[in-house]
C-alpha positions in Angstrom: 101.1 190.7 96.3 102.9 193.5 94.3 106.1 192.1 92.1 106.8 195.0 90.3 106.2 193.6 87.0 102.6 192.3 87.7 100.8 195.8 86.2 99.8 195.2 82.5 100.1 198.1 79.9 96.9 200.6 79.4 98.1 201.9 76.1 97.4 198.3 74.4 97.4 200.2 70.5 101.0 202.6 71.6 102.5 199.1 72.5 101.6 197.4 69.2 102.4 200.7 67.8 106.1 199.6 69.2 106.3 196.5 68.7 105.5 197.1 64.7 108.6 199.4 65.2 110.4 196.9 66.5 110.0 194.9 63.6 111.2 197.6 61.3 114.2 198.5 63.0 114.6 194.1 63.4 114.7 195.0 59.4 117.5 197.3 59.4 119.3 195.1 61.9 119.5 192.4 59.6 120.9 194.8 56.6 123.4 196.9 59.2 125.0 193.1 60.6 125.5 192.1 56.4 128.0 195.1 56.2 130.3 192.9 58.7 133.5 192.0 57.9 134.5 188.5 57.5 135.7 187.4 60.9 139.2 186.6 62.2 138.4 184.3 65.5 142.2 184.7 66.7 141.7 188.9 67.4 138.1 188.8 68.2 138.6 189.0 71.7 136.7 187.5 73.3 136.2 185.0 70.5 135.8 181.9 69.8 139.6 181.1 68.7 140.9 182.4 71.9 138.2 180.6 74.1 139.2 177.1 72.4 142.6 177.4 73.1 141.8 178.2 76.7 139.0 175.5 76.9 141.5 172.8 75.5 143.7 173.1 77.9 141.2 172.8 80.7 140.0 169.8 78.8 143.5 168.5 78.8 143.9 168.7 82.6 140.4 166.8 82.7 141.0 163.8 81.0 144.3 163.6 82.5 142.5 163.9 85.8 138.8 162.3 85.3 138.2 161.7 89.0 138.3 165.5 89.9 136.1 166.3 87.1 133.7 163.7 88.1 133.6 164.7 91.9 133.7 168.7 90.6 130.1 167.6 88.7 128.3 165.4 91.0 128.8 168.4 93.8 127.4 171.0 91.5 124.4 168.8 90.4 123.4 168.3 93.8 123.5 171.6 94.9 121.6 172.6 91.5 118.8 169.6 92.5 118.7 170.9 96.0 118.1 174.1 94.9 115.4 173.6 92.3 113.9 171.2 95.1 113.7 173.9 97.9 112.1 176.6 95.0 109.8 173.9 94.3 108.9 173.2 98.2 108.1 176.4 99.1 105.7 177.1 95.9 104.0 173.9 96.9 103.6 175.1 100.5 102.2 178.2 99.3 104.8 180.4 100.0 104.7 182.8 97.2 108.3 184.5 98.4 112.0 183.8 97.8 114.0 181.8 100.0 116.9 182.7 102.3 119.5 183.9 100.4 123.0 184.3 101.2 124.5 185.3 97.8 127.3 187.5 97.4 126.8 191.5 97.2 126.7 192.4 93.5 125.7 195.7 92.2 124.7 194.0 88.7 122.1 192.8 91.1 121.2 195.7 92.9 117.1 195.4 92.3 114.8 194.6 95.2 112.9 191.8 92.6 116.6 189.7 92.7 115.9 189.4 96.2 112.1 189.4 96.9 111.0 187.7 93.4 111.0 183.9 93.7 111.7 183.6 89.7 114.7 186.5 89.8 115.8 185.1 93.1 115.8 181.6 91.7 117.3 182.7 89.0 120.1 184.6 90.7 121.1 182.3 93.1 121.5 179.4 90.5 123.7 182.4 88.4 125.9 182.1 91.6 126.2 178.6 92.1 127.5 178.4 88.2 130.3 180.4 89.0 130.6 178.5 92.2 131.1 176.1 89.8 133.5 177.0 87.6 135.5 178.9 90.3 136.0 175.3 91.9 136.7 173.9 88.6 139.6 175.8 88.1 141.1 175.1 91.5 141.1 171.9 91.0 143.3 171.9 87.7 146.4 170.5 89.2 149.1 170.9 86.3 148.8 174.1 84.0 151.9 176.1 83.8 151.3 179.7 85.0 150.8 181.5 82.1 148.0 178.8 80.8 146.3 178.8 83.9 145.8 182.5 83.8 144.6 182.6 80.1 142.0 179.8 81.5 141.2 182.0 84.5 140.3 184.8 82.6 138.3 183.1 79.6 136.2 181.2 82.4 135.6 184.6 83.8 134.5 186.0 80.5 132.1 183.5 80.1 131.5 184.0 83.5 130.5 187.3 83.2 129.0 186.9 79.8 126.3 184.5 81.2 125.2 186.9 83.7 121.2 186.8 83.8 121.3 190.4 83.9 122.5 190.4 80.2 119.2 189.2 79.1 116.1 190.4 78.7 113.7 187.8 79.7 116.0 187.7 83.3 116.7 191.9 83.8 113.9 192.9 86.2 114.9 196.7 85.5 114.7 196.1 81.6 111.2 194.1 81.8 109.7 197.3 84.2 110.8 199.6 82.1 109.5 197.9 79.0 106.4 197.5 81.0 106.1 201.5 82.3 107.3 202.5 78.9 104.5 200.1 76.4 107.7 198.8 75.0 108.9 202.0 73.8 112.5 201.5 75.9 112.9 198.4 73.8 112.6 200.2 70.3 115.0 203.2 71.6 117.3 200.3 72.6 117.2 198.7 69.7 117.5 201.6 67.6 120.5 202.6 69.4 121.7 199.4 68.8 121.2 199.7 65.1 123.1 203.2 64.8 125.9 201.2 66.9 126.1 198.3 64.2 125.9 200.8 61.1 128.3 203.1 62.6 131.4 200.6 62.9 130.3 198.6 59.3 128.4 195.8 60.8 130.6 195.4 64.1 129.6 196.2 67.5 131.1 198.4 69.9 128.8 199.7 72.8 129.0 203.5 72.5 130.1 204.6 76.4 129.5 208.2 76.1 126.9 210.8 73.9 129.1 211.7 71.0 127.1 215.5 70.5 127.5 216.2 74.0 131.4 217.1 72.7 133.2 219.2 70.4 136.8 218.7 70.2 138.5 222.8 70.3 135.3 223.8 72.0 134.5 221.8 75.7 137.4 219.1 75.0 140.8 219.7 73.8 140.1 223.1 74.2 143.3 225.0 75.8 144.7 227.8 73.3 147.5 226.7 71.4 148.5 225.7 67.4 149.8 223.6 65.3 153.7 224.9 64.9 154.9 222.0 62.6 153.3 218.8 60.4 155.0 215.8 58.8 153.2 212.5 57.9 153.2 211.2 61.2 152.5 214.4 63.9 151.4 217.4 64.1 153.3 219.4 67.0 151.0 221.6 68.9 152.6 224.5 70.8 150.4 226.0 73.8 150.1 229.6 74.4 151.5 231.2 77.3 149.2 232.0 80.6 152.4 233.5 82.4 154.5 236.9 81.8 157.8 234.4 82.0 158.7 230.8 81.5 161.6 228.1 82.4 164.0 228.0 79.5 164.0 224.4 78.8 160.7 223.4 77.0 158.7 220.5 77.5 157.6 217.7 74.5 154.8 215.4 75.8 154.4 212.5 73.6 150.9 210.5 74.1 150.4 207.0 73.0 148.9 206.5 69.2 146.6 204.2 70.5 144.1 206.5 71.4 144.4 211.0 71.3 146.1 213.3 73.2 143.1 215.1 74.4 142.8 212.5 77.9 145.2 215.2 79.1 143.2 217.8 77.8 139.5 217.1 78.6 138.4 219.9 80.6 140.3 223.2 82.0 139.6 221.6 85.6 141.8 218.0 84.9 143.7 219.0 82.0 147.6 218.0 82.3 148.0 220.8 79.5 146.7 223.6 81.1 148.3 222.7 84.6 151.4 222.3 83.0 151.5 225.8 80.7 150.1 227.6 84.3 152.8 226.5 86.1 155.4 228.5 83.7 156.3 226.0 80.9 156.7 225.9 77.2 154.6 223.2 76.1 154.5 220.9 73.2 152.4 218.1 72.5 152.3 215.5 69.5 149.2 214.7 68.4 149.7 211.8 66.2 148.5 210.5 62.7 145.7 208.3 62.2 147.2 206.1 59.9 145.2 203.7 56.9 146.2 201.4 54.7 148.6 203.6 53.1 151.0 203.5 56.4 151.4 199.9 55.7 154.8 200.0 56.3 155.5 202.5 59.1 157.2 200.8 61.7 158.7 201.2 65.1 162.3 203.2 63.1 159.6 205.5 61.8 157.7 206.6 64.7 160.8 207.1 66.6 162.9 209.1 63.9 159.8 211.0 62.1 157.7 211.1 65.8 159.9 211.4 69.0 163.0 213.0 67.4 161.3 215.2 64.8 159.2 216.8 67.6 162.7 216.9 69.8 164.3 218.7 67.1 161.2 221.1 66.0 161.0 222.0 69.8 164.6 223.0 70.3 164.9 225.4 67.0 161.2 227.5 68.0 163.0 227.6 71.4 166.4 228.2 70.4 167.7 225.5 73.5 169.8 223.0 73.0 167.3 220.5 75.8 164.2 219.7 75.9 162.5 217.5 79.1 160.3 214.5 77.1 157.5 213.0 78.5 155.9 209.9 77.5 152.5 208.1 78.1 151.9 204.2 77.9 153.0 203.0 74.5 154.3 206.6 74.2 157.2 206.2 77.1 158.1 202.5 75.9 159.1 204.1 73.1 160.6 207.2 74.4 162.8 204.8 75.8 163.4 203.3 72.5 164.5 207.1 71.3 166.1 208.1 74.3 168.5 204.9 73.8 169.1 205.7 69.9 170.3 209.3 70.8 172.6 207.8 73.8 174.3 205.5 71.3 174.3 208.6 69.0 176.1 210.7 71.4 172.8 213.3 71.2 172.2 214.8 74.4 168.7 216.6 73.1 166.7 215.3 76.2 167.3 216.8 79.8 165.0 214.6 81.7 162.6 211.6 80.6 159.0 211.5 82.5 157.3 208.1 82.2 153.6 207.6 82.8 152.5 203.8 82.8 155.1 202.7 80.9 156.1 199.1 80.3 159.5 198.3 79.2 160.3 194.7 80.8 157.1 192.0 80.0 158.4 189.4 81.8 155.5 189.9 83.4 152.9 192.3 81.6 149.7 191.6 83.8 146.2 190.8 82.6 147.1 191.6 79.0 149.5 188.3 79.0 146.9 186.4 77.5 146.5 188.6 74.2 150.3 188.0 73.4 150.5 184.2 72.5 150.9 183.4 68.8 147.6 182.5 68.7 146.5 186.1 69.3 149.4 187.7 67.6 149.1 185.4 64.6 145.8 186.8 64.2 146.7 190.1 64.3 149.6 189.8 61.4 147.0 187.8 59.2 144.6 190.5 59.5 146.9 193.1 59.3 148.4 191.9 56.0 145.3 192.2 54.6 143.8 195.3 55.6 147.6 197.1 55.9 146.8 198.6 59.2 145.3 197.4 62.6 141.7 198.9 62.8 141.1 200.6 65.8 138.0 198.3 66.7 140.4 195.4 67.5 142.0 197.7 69.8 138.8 198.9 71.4 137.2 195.8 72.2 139.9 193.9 73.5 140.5 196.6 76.1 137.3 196.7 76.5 136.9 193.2 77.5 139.7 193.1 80.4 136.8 194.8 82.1 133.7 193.7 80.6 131.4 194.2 83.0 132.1 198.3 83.4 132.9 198.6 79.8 130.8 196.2 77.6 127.6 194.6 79.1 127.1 197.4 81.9 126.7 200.0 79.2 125.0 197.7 76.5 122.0 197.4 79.2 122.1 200.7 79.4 121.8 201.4 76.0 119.9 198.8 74.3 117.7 196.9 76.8 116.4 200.2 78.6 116.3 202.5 75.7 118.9 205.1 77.3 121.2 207.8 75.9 124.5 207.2 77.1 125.7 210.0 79.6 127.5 212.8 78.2 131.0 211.9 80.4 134.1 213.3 78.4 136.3 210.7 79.4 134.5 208.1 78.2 133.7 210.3 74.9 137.6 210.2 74.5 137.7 206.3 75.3 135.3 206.0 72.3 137.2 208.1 69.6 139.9 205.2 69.1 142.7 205.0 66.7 144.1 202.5 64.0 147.6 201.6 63.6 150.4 200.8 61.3 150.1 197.2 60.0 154.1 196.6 60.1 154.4 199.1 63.5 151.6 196.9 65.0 153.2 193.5 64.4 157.2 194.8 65.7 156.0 196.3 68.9 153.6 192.9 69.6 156.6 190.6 68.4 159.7 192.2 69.4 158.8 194.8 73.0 155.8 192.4 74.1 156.4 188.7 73.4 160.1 188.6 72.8 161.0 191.1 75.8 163.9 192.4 73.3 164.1 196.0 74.7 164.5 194.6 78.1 167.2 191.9 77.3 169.6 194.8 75.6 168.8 192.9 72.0 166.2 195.3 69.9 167.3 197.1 66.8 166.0 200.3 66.1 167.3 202.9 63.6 170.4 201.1 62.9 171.3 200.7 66.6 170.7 197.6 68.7 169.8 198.9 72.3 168.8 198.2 75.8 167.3 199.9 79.0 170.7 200.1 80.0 171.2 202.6 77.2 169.1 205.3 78.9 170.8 207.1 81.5 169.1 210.6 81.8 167.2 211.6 85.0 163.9 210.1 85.0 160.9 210.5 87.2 158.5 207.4 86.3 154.6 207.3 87.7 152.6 203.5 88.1 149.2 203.1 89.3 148.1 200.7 91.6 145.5 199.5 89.7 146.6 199.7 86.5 145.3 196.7 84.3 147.2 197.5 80.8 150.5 199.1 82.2 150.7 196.6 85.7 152.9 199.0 88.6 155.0 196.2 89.1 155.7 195.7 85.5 156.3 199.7 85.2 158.8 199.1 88.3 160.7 196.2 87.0 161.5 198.1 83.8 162.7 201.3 85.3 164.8 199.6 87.8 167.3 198.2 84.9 167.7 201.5 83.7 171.1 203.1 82.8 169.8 206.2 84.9 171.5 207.0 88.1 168.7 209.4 88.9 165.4 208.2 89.1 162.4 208.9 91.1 159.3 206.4 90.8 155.9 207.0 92.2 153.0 204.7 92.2 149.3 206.6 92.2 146.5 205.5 93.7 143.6 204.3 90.8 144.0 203.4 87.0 145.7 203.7 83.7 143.8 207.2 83.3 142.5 207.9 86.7 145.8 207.4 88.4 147.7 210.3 85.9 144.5 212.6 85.1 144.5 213.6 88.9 144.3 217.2 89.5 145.4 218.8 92.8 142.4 220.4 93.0 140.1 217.2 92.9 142.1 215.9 96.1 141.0 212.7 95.3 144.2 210.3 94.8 147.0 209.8 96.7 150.5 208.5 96.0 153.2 206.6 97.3 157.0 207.5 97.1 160.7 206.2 98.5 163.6 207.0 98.1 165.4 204.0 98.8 166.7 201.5 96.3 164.4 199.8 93.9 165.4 196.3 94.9 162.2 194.6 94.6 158.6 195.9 94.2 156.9 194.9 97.1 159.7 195.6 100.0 159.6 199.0 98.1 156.1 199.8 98.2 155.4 198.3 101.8 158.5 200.7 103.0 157.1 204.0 100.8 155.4 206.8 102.6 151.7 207.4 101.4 151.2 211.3 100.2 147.5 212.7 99.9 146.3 214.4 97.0 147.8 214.3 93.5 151.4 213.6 92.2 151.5 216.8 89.8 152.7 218.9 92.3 155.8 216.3 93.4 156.6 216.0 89.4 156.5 219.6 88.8 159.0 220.3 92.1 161.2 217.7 90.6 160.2 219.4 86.8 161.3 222.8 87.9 164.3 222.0 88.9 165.5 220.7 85.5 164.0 223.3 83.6 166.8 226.3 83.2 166.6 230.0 84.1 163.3 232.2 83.7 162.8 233.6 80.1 160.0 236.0 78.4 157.1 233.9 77.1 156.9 232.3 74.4 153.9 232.3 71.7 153.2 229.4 69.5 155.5 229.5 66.3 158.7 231.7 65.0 159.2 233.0 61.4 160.5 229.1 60.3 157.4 227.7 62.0 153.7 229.3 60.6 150.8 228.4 62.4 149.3 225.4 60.3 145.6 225.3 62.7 144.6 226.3 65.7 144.7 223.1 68.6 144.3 220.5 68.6 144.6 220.9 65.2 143.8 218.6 62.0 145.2 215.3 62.6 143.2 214.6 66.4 139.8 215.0 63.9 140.9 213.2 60.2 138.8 210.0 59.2 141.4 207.4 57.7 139.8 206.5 54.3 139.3 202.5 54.4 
C-alpha cells in the first residue's frame, strides 16, 4: 500500500548536497544562539520559572490528596497499555491499517496519514489521551484558590500544546513529505530561516509571522497623506490631510498604545481607521509614539500623560484654534487617557469634549487570561530585568502575547517556517504584529504594579502628576467598544471599568472578534457585527443577553454618535500653521527609529 512517505528520493547526490548544508547552517546556529542574553526564567514566558510555580502548586494539591493522584495514574496507564495492545494486535493480525478512531477534530491534524497511518495514528491518538490526562488531572485538584487554579490551567495547556507531535519532525507527516518531495531541501530553507530568526533578535527566538519586504511603511502600510506637525521626546503628532472641501470644528487626537505602532489603524486604504475617519469630515491627529532605550530609564506613567496625552491635547487645539478636542484611546492608550482625562478634571481643564475607548481596561479585578503574568513572580522578573537593561525589550512583550495563543502564533507559524522551508505570507497585520516596541523601565514597572496588580486607578487611590485620582474623576461623554473575544483587554473587564465612571453619558458596545479584529472592522468588509443597549450597565451578562445584535461594523454607530459632538462645519484644514512646520511626511520618523541597545 501507498503511505505517502514510502517513495525514496531520486536525486541521492542533491540530498547529500543538502544535508552538507544543513551542517553548515547547524554551524551558524550554534554561533547565532551564543549572542543570547543571559536568561531571566521569571519573564520568559513560557519558562521554566513560571511553570514551577504552577507545577508546585499542583504538586501541593497531590500530596495533600495522594489517593486521586494514584487513581488519576492507574486510569491513564491502562488506557495507554490498552492502546499500545490493540496497535500491537492488529500488526500481528496483519492488518497493516489504523484502528477506529474517535479523536477529537483538530486542524493541527488535518493530514489524511494522522488518520490512515498506523504509526501517525498511533501516535495521535496517544497525543490525545495525554491531554485526556492532564485535563482529568486538573479536575480533580480539589483546593486551589481561583486565581491558582487558572495559572495551573493555562501552564498545563502550554505544555499541552507544546507537546503536540505535530511540533516535531520525526511525528509531522506534512514536514517528513515535503522533506521527502523536496531531497531535504525544505529542511535547509527551514533551518536557514531559522537562523536569520535567531541572529535577527541577538540569539532569541521569535517566529517571524509575516514577510518583512513584502512592506514598506509610507508606501502600502501607513500610507494615508499626512505630516508630522509637532515632536517632543516622547511623540511625534501626525496631522492628516483633508479629503473633504469642509470639516467639523472640533478636531480629533487618537492616542494608540506604545506597546506596539499606530499603523494597525492604518494598514491599508480599505481597513484603515485613519482614512475612514479624515473621509467622513474630521481633523485628524494621531500620536505616534517614541521608541524608547535605555536612555528613557526613567519615564514614567507622569511623563507619558503630561509630555504624551496632554502635549498632543494642547498642540491640537492651537493648529485648530478650538478650545475641545474629542480623544480617543486604544488598549494601554485609553487606560491612560483615563489617567489624563482624570488629572485635567481635578485641574478644572475642560480640553477634552468626548473620550472614545477601544479595549480598554481600567478595573483588573478581573483582567482575563493575562492574570497569570501579573503575580510577583512575573512582575518581580520584569523589575530585575528592567533595572538592568533600563527599558523593557520589546521581545518580552512579544512572546508573552504570543504565547496566550500559542498554537496560531508560535508553533503554527514555526512549522511553517522552519520544518517546511516556507516564506511566511506577506499579511500586513501580522507584518505590524511583528514590528514591536520596547518600553520605559520605570513606566513598565508603575503601570504592572500600580493599574494591574494593585487595581489603584479603579479603587480612587493612584497618584499621577501630583493628583491622586479615580474612574470617578472622569465625567465627560464617553462611547467605549469591547470585543467578545478579546484575550488581552477581556469585554467584561472593559465593562466593569466603564460602568464606575464619573460620566453620566456613556455608550458601550461590544464587537464581534478580537483585540484587533473586533476595532479594524470596516463597513465595507461586512464581516462583524456588534451588540448595543441602552439600558443601565448593571451587570455584564444581564446587559449583553438584553442588547440588540447590529450587522456590519460599529464605525458607522461611533461616527453618528462622533458627529454629534463635533461643532459646526469649517473650511479644511491642511497639516501644520506658521507655529507648527512640517517636521516629515507620515508616519513620520519615530514609527521607523531603531533604539540603540
Amino acid at each position: 500500500m501507498t503511505t505517502g512517505l514510502a517513495t525514496p528520493p531520486e536525486n541521492l547526490e542533491k540530498l547529500t548536497a543538502n544535508l552538507a548544508r544543513v551542517e553548515e547552517l547547524t554551524q551558524r546556529l550554534i554561533q547565532a544562539l551564543s549572542q543570547k542574553r543571559l536568561p531571566n526564567p521569571s519573564v520568559e514566558a513560557p519558562g521554566g520559572g513560571l511553570f514551577a510555580n504552577a507545577v508546585a502548586a499542583y504538586w501541593k494539591e497531590a500530596m495533600d490528596n495522594p489517593g486521586k493522584l494514584i487513581e488519576q495514574q492507574a486510569a491513564y496507564w491502562g488506557k495507554t497499555l490498552k492502546h499500545y495492545l490493540d496497535a500491537q494486535h492488529a500488526l500481528a493480525g496483519g492488518k497493516i491499517s489504523a484502528p477506529e478512531d474517535d479523536t477529537p477534530t483538530d486542524r493541527r491534524f488535518s493530514n489524511p496519514l494522522w488518520k490512515t497511518h498506523p504509526y501517525f495514528n498511533f501516535v495521535k491518538q496517544q497525543y490525545f489521551r495525554n491531554v485526556a490526562a492532564m485535563e482529568q488531572a486538573l479536575v480533580n485538584i480539589g483546593d486551589l484558590e481561583p486565581h491558582e487554579r487558572k495559572r495551573v490551567e493555562h501552564f498545563a495547556r502550554q505544555l499541552m500544546d507544546m507537546m503536540a507531535p505535530t511540533n516535531f519532525l520525526g511525528t509531522n507527516p506534512d514536514a517528513l513529505e515535503r522533506a521527502v518531495e523536496t531531497e531535504g531541501e525544505s529542511l535547509v530553507k527551514g533551518l536557514e530561516n531559522l537562523v536569520r530568526d535567531i541572529e535577527e533578535n541577538r540569539g532569541d527566538l521569535l517566529v517571524r509571522l509575516a514577510d518583512p519586504d513584502a512592506f514598506q511603511l509610507g508606501e502600502n502600510v501607513g500610507a494615508t497623506p499626512g505630516a508630522v506637525v509637532f515632536r517632543n521626546r516622547m511623540i511625534e503628532l501626525i496631522q492628516y490631510a483633508p479629503t473633504t472641501e469642509k470639516v467639523h470644528a472640533t478636531p480629533v487626537v487618537i492616542f494608540p498604545p506604545w506597546i506596539n505602532k499606530f499603523y494597525i489603524m492604518d494598514l491599508k486604504p480599505t481597513n484603515s481607521l485613519i482614512k475612514y475617519i479624515v473621509d467622513q469630515g474630521y481633523t485628524l491627529f494621531v500620536v505616534s509614539w517614541k521608541n524608547p532605550d535605555k536612555s528613557y530609564s526613567d519615564v514614567g506613567l507622569d511623563q507619558y500623560v503630561e509630555e504624551g496625552f496632554i502635549a498632543a491635547i494642547e498642540q491640537a487645539k492651537r493648529i485648530t484654534g478650538e478650545k475641545k478636542v474629542n480623544a480617543v484611546g486604544y488598549c494601554i492608550a485609553g487606560t491612560t487617557l483615563t489617567l489624563t482625562q482624570a488629572v485635567l478634571s481635578k485641574r478644572g481643564d475642560k480640553s477634552v469634549n468626548s473620550a472614545t475607548y477601544f479595549t480598554t481596561l481600567t478595573d483588573f479585578s478581573d483582567p482575563g487570561e493575562v492574570s497569570v503574568f501579573l503575580d510577583d513572580d512575573f512582575i518581580d522578573g520584569i523589575e530585575a530585568q528592567v533595572k538592568k537593561d533600563g527599558y523593557l525589550d520589546k521581545y518580552f512583550m512579544a512572546r508573552t502575547f504570543s504565547f496566550l495563543r500559542s498554537n496560531d502564533l508560535v508553533y503554527a507559524p514555526a512549522i511553517r517556517n522552519y520544518m517546511m522551508g516556507e516564506a511566511p505570507p506577506a499579511f500586513d497585520l501580522l507584518f505590524w504584529n511583528g514590528d514591536g516596541t520596547n518600553l520605559p523601565a520605570r513606566m513598565a514597572v508603575e503601570y504592572l504594579r500600580w493599574i494591574c496588580q494593585d487595581n489603584r486607578l479603579a479603587d480612587g487611590r493612584i497618584e499621577i502628576c501630583g493628583e491622586t485620582i479615580g474612574l470617578k474623576d472622569v465625567k465627560i461623554p464617553l462611547f467605549a467598544v469591547a470585543c467578545e473575544a478579546d484575550h488581552i483587554a477581556p469585554w467584561k473587564g472593559s465593562f466593569s471599568g466603564i460602568r464606575q465612571f464619573g460620566s453620566k453619558e456613556k455608550t458601550f458596545v461590544v464587537s464581534e472578534s478580537g483585540h484587533i479584529a473586533g476595532i479594524i472592522n470596516p463597513p465595507t468588509k461586512d464581516k462583524y457585527g456588534h451588540y448595543t443597549n441602552d439600558g443601565e450597565m448593571d451587570e455584564a451578562d444581564a446587559w449583553l443577553k438584553s442588547a440588540e445584535f447590529h450587522k456590519g461594523s460599529w464605525w458607522p454607530r461611533w461616527e453618528a454618535w462622533l458627529k454629534g459632538r463635533s461643532g459646526k462645519m469649517v473650511a479644511a484644514r491642511e497639516p501644520g500653521d506658521s507655529q507648527h512646520p512640517i517636521l516629515a511626511p507620515a508616519p513620520g520618523t519615530y514609527v521607523t527609529e531603531v533604539p540603540s541597545i
